[in-house]
TIVO-2410 file (N, C-alpha, C; in nm, 3 decimals):
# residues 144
REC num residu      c1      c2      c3 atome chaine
REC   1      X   1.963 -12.354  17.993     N      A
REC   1      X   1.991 -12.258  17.889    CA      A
REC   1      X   1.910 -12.297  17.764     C      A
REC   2      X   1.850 -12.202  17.706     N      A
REC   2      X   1.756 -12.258  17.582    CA      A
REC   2      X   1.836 -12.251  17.431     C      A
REC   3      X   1.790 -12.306  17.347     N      A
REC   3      X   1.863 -12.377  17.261    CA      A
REC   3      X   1.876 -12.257  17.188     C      A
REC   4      X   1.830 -12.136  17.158     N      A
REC   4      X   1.825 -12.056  17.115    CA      A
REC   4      X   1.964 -11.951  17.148     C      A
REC   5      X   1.925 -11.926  17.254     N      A
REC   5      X   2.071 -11.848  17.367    CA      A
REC   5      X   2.199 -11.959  17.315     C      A
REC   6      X   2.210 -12.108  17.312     N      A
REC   6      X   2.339 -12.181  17.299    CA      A
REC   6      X   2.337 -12.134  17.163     C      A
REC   7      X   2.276 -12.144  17.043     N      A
REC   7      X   2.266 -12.081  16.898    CA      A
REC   7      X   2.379 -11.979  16.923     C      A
REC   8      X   2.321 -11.827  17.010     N      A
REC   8      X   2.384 -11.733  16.984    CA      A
REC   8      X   2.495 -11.744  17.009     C      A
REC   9      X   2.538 -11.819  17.175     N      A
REC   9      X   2.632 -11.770  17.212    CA      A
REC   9      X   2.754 -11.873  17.114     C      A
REC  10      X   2.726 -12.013  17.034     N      A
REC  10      X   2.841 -12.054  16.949    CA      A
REC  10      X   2.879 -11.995  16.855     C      A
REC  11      X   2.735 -11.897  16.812     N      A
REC  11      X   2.748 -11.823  16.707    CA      A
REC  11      X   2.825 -11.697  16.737     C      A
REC  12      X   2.873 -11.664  16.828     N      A
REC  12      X   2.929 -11.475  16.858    CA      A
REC  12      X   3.051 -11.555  16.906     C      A
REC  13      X   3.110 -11.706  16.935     N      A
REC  13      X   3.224 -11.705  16.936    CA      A
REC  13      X   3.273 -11.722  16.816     C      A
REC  14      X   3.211 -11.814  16.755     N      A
REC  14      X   3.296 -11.812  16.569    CA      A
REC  14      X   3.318 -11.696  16.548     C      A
REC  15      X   3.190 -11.578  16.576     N      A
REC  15      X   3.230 -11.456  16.518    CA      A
REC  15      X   3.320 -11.384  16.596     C      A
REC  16      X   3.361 -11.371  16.659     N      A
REC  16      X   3.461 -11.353  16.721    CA      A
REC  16      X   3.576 -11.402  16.693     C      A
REC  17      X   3.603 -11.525  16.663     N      A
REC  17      X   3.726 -11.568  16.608    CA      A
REC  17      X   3.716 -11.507  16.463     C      A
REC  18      X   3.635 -11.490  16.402     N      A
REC  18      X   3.650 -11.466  16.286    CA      A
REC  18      X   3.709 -11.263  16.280     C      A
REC  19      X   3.638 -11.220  16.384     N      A
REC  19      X   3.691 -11.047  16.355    CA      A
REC  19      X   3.826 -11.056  16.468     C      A
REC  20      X   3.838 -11.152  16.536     N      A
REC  20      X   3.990 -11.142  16.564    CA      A
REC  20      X   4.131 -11.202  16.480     C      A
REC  21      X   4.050 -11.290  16.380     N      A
REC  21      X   4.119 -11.362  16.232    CA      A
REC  21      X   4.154 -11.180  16.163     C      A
REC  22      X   4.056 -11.173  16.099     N      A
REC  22      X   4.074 -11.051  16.060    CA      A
REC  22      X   4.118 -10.899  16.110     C      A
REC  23      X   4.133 -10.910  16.188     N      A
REC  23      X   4.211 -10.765  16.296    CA      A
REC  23      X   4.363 -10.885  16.279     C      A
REC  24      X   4.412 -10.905  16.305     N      A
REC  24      X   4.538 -11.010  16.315    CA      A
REC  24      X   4.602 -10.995  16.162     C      A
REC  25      X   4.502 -11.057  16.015     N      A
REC  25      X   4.572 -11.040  15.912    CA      A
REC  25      X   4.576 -10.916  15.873     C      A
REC  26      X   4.507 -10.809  15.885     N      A
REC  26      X   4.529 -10.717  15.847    CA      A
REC  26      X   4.614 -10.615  15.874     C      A
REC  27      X   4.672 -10.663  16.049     N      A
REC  27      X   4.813 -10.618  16.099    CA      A
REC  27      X   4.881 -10.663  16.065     C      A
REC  28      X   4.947 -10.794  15.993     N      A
REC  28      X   5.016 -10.847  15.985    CA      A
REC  28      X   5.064 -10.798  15.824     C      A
REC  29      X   4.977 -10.808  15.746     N      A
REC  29      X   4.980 -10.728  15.578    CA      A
REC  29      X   4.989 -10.597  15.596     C      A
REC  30      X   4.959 -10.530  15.623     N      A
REC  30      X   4.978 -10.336  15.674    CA      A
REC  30      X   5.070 -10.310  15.740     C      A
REC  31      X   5.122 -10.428  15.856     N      A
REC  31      X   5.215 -10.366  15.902    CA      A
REC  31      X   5.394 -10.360  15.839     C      A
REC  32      X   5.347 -10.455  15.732     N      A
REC  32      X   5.472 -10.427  15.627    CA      A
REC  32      X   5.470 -10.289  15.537     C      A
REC  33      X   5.401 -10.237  15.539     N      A
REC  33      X   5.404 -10.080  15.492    CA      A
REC  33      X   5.381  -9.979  15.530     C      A
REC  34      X   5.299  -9.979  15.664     N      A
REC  34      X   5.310  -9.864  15.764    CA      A
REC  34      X   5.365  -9.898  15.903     C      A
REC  35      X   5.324  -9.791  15.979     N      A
REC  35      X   5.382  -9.787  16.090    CA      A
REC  35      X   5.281  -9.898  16.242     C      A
REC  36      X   5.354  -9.963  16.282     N      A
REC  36      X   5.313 -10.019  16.334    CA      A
REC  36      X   5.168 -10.035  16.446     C      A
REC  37      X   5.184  -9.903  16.499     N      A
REC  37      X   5.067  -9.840  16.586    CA      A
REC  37      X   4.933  -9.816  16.494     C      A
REC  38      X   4.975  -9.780  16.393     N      A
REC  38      X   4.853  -9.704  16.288    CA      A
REC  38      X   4.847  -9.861  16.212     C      A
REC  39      X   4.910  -9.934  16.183     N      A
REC  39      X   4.832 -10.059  16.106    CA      A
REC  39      X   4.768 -10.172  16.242     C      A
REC  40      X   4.798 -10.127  16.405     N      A
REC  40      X   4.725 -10.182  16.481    CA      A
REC  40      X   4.587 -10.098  16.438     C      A
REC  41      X   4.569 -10.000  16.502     N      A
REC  41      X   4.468  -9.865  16.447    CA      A
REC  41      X   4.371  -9.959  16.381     C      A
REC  42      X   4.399  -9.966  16.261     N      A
REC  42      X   4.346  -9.961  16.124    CA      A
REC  42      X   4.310 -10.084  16.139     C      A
REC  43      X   4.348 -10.215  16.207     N      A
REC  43      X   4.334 -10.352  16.177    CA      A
REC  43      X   4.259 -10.378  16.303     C      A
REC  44      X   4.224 -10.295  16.377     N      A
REC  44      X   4.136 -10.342  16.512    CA      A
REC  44      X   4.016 -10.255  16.461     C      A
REC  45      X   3.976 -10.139  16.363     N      A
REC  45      X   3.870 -10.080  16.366    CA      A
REC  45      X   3.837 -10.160  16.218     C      A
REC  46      X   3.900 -10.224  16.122     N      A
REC  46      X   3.848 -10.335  16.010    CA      A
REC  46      X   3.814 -10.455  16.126     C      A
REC  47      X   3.848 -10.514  16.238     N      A
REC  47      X   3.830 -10.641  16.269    CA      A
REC  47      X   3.662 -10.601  16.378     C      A
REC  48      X   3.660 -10.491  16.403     N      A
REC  48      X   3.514 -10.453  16.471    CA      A
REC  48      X   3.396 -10.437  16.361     C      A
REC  49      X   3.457 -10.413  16.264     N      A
REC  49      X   3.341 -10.386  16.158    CA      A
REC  49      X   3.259 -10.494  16.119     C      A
REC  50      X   3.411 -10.579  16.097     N      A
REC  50      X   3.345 -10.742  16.051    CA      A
REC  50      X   3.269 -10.784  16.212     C      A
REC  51      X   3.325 -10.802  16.328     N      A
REC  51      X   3.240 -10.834  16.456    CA      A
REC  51      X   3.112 -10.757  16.392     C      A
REC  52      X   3.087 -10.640  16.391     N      A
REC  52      X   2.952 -10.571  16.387    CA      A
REC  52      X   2.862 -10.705  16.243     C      A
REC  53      X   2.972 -10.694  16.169     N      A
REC  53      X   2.839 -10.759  16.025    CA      A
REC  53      X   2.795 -10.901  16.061     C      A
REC  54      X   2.931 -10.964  16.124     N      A
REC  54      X   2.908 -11.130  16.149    CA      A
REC  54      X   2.820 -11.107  16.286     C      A
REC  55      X   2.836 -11.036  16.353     N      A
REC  55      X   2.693 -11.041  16.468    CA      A
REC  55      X   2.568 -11.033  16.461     C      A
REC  56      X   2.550 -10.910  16.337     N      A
REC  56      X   2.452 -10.860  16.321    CA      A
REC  56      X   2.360 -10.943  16.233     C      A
REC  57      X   2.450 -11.014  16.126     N      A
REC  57      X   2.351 -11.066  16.068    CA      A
REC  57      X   2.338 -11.257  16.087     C      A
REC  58      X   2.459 -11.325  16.113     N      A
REC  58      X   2.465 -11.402  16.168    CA      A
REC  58      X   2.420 -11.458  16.347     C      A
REC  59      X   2.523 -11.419  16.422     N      A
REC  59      X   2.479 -11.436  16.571    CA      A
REC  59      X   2.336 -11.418  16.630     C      A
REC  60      X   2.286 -11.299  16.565     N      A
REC  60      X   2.167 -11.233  16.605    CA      A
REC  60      X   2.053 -11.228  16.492     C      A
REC  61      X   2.111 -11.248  16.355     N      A
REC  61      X   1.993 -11.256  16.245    CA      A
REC  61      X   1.888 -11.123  16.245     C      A
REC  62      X   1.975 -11.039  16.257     N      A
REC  62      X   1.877 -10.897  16.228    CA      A
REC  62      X   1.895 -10.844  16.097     C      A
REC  63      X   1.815 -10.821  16.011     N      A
REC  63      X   1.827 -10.780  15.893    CA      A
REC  63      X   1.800 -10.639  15.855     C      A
REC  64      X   1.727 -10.551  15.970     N      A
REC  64      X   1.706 -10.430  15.944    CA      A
REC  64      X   1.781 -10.391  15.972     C      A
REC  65      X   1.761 -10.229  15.871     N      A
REC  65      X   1.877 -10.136  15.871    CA      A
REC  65      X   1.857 -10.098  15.968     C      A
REC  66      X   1.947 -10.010  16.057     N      A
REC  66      X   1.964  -9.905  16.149    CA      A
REC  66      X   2.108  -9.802  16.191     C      A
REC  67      X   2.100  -9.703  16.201     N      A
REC  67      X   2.184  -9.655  16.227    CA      A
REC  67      X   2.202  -9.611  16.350     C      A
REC  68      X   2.116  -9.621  16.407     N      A
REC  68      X   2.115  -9.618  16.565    CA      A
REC  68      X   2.209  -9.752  16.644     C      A
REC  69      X   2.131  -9.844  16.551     N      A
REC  69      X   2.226  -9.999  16.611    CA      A
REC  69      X   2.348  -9.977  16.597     C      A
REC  70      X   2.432  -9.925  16.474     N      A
REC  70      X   2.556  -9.887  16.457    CA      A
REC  70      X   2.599  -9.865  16.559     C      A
REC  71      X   2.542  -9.711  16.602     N      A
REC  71      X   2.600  -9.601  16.720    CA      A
REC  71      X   2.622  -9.697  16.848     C      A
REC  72      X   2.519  -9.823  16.868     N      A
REC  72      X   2.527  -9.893  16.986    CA      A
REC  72      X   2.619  -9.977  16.981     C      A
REC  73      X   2.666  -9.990  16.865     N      A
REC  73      X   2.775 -10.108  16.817    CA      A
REC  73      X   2.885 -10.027  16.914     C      A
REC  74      X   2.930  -9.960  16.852     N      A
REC  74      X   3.080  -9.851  16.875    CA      A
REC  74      X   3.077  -9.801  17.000     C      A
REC  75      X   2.912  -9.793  17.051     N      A
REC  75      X   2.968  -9.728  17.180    CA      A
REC  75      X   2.970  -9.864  17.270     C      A
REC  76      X   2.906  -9.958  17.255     N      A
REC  76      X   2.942 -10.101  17.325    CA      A
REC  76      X   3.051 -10.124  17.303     C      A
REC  77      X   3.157 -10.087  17.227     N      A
REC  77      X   3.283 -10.161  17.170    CA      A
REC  77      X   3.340 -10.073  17.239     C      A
REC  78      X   3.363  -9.886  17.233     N      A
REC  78      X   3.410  -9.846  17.307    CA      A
REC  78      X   3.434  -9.852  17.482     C      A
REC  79      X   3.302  -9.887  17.499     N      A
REC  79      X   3.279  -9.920  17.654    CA      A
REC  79      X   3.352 -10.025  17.700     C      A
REC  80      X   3.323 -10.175  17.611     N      A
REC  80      X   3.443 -10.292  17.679    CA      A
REC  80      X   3.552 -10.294  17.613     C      A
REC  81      X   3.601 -10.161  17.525     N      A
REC  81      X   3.774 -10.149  17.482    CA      A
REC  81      X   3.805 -10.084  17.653     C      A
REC  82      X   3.731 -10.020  17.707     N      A
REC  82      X   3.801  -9.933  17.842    CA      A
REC  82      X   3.811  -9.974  17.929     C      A
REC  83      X   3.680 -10.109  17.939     N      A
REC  83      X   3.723 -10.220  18.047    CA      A
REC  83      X   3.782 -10.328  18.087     C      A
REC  84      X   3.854 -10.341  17.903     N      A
REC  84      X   3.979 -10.423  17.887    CA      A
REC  84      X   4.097 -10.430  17.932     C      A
REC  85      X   4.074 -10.267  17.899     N      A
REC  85      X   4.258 -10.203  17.954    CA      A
REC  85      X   4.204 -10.182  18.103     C      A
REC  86      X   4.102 -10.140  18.162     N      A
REC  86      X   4.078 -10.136  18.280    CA      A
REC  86      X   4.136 -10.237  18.369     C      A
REC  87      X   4.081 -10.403  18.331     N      A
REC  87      X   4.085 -10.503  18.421    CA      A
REC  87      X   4.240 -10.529  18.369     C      A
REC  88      X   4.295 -10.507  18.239     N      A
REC  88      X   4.418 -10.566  18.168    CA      A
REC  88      X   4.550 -10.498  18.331     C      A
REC  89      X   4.526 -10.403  18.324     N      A
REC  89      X   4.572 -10.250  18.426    CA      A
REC  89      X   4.527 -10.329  18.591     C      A
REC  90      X   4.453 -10.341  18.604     N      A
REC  90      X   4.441 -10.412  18.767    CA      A
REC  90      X   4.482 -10.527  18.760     C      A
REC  91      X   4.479 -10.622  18.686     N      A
REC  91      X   4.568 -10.777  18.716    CA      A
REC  91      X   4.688 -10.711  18.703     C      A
REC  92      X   4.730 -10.658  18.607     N      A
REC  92      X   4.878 -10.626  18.590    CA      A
REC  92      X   4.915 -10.549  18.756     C      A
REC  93      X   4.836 -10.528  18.810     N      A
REC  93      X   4.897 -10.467  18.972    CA      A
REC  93      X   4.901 -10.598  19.072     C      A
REC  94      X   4.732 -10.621  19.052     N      A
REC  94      X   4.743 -10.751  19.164    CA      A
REC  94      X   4.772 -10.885  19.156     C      A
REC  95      X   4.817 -10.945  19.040     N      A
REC  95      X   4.832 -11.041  18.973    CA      A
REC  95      X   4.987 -11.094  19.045     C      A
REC  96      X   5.107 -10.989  19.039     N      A
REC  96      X   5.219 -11.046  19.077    CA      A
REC  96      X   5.262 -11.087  19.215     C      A
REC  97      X   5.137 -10.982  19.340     N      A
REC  97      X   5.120 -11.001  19.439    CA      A
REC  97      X   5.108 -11.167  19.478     C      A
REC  98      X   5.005 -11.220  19.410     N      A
REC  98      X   4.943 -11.334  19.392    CA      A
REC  98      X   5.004 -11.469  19.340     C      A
REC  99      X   5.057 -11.433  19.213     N      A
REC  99      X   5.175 -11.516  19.147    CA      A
REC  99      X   5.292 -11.554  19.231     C      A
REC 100      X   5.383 -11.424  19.296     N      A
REC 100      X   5.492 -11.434  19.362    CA      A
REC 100      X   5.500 -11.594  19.460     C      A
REC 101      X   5.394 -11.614  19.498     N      A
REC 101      X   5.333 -11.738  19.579    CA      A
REC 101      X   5.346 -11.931  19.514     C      A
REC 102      X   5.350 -11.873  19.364     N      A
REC 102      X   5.348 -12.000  19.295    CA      A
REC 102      X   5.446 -11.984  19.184     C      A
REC 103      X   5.574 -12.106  19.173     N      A
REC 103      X   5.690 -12.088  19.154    CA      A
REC 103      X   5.615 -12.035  18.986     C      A
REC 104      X   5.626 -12.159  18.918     N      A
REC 104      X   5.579 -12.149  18.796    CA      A
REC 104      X   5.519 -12.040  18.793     C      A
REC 105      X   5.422 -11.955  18.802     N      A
REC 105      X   5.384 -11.812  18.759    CA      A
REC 105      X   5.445 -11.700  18.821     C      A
REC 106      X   5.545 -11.695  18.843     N      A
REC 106      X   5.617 -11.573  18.945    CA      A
REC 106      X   5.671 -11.501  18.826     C      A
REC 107      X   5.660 -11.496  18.743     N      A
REC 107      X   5.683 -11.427  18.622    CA      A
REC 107      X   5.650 -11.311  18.559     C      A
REC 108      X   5.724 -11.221  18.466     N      A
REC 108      X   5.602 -11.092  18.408    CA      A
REC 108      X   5.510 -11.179  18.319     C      A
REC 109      X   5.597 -11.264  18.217     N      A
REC 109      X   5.509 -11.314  18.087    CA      A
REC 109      X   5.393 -11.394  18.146     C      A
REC 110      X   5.386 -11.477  18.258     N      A
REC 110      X   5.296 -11.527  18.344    CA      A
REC 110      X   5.160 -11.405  18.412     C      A
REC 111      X   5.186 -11.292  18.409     N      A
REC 111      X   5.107 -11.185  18.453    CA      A
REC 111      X   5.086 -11.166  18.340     C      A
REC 112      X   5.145 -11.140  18.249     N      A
REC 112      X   5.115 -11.061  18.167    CA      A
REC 112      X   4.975 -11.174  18.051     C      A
REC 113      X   4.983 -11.333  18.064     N      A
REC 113      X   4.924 -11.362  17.979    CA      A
REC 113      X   4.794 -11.398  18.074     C      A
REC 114      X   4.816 -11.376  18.165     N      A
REC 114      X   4.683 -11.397  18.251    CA      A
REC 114      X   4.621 -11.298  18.265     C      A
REC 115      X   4.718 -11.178  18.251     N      A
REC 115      X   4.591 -11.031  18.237    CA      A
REC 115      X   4.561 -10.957  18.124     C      A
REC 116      X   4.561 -11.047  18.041     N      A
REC 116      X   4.498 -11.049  17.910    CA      A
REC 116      X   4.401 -11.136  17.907     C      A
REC 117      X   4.396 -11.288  17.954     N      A
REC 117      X   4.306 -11.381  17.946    CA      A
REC 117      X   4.194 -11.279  18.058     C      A
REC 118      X   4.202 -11.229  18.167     N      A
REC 118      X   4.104 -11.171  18.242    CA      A
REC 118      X   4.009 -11.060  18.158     C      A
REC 119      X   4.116 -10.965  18.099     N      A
REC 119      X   4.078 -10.875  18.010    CA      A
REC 119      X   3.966 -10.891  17.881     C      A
REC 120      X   4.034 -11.000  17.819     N      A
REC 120      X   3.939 -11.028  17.713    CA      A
REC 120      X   3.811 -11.155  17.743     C      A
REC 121      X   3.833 -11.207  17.834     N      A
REC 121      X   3.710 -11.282  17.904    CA      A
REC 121      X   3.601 -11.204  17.937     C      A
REC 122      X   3.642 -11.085  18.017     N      A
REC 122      X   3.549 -10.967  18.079    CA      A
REC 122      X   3.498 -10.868  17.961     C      A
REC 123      X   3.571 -10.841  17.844     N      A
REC 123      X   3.532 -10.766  17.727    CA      A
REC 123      X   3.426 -10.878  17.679     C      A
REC 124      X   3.452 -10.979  17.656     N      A
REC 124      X   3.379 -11.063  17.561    CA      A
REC 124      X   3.272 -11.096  17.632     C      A
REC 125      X   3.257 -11.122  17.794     N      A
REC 125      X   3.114 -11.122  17.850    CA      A
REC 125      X   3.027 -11.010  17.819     C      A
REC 126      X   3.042 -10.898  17.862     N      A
REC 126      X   3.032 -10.769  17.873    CA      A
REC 126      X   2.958 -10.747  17.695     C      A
REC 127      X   3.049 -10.817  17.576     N      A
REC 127      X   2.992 -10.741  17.439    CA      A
REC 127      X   2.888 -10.848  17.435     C      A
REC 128      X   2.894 -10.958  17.428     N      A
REC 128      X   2.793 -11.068  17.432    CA      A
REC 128      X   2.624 -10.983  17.463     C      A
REC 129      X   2.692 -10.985  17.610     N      A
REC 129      X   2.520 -10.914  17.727    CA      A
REC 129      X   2.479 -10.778  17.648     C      A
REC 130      X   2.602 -10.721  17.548     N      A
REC 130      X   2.518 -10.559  17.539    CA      A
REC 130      X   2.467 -10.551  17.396     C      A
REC 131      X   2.558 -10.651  17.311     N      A
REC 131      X   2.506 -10.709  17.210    CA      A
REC 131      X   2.352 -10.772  17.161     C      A
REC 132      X   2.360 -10.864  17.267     N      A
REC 132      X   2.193 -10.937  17.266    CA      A
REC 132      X   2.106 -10.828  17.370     C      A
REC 133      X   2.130 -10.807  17.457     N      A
REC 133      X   1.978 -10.734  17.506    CA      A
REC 133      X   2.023 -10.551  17.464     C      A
REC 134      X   2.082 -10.510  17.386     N      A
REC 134      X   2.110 -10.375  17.352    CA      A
REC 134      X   2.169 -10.335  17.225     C      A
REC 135      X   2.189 -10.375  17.192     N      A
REC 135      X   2.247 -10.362  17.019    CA      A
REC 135      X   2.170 -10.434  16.920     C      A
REC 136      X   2.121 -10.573  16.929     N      A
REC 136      X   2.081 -10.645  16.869    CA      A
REC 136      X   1.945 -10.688  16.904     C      A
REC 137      X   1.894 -10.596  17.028     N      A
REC 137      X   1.763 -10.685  17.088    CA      A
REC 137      X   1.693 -10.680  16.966     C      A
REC 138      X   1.595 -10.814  17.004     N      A
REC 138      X   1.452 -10.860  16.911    CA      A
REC 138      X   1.323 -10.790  16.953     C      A
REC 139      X   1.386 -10.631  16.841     N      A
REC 139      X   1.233 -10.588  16.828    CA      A
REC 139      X   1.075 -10.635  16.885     C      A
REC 140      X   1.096 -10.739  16.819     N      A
REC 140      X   0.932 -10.820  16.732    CA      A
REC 140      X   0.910 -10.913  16.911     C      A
REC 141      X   1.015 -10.942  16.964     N      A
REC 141      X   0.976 -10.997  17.111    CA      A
REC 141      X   0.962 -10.944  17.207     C      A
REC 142      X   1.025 -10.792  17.198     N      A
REC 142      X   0.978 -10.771  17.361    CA      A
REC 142      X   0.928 -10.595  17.326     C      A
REC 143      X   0.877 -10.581  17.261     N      A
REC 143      X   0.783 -10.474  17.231    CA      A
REC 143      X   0.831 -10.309  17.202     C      A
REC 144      X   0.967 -10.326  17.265     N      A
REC 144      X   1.027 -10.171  17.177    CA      A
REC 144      X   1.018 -10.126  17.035     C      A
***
């Protein structure tokens, strides 16, 4: 792996912790004055924004404007929000099949935190790959 690629990829997990820091406080402060669903809403589309700035200009060091990159932002985000709940939705089927087998995980909360860990493993590969070669590719290197 070249030293460059390890750069990005420590760099898009900080940032990542950092727009999941921020989607988190901002549910947590909002949701003392609105309604719970709508200060999720509101605190997952503030915690993508910051992902978009800390990627864009950190992880990836792109400084030009674009509004096209935007559009690729949201629709990459939309794409692995659907394959979150996608895979979140199939462990949650085949997961208990599987579990039932091993005392300790025969559980819902045992399914349930493992098909989230599947979920957001598979989102976060998925934004990584569409991020660097599609949202963020380097112009100036490969000739688009």
């Amino acid at each position: 792996m070249s030293s460059s690629l390890k750069k990005q990829l420590s760099r898009f997990i900080v940032a990542g912790c950092c727009a999941v820091g921020t989607d988190c406080l901002f549910y947590y402060i909002l949701s003392h004055f609105i309604n719970l669903s709508l200060s999720k809403g509101i605190s997952f589309l503030i915690g993508t924004i910051a992902a978009y700035l800390i990627n864009k200009y950190y992880t990836f060091e792109q400084s030009k404007k674009s509004k096209s990159e935007v559009v690729r932002f949201f629709a990459l985000y939309l794409t692995t929000l659907a394959a979150n709940i996608a895979v979140n939705k199939l462990c949650l089927i085949i997961l208990p099949a599987i579990f039932k087998y091993i005392v300790v995980l025969n559980n819902f909360e045992s399914v349930k935190l493992f098909a989230f860990l599947c979920a957001t493993g598979t989102s976060t590969i998925l934004n990584f790959i569409g991020q660097k070669f599609w949202v963020f590719r380097d112009l100036k290197n490969n000739g688009n």
